[in-house]
C-alpha atoms as one frame of an Amber mdcrd trajectory, in Angstrom:
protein
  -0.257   1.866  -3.753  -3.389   1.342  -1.747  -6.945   0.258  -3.550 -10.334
   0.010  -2.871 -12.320  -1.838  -4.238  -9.318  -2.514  -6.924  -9.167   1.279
  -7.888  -6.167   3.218  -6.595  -6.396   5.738  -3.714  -4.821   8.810  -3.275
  -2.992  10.023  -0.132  -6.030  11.375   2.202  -4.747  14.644   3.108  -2.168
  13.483   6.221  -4.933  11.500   8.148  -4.692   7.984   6.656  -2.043   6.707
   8.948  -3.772   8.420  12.343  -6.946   6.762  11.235  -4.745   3.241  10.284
  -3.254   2.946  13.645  -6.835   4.013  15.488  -8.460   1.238  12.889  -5.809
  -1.354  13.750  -6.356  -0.773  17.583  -9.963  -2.181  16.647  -8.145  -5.298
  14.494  -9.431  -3.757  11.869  -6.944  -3.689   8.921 -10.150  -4.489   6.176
 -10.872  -1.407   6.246  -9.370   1.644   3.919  -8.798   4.949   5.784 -10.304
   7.079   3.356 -13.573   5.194   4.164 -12.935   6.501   7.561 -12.297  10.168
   6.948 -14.870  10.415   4.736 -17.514   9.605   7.463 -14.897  12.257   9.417
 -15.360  14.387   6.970 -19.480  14.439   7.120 -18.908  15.909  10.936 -15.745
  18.176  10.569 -14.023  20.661   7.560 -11.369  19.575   8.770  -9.567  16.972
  11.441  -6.789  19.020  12.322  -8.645  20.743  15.589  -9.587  16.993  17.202
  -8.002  15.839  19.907  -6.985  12.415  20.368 -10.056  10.877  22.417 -12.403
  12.661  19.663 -10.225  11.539  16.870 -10.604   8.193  18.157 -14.123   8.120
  18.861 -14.666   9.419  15.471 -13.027   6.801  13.976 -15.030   3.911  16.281
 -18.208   5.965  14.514 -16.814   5.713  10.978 -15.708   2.153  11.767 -19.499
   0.970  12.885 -21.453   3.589   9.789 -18.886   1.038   7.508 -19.804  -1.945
   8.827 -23.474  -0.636   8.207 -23.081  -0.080   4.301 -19.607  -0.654   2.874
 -21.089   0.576  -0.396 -22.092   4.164   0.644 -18.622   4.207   2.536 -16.855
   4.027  -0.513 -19.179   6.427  -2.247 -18.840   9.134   0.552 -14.974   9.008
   0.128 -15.351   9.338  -3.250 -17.377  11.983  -3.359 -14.566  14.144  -0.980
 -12.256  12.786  -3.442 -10.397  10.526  -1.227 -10.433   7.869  -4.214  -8.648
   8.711  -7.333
């Protein structure tokens, strides 16, 4: 099972491998997916309409609003309840 910040995550609704391969294009296998789609998540209801160049982007923007403040990352998942 996956953790952040040693509590368990649940599944993120289908998009946590898309964003993992996207995130390990970058070399970027620190961060948790549902950090990702929650900054996703702040833009779009839902990610099923993006296509693959804005999926991607997305996920560049999510990577660099991380970097910024790991702390409100995890809190934004969180609050879309992307973290058990």
């Amino acid at each position: 099972m996956s953790a952040l910040d040693g509590r368990p995550l649940r599944a993120t609704g289908g998009y946590d491998q898309a964003i993992t391969a996207e995130l390990q294009k970058h070399g970027r296998n620190d961060i948790h997916p549902a950090c990702i789609e929650g900054w996703m998540r702040l833009q779009y209801g839902t990610l099923d309409h993006l296509d693959r160049d804005t999926f991607a982007a997305e996920v560049e923007i999510g990577i660099a609003c991380h970097d910024d403040d790991p702390g409100a990352s995890e809190r934004n998942a969180r609050s879309y309840g992307l973290v058990a």
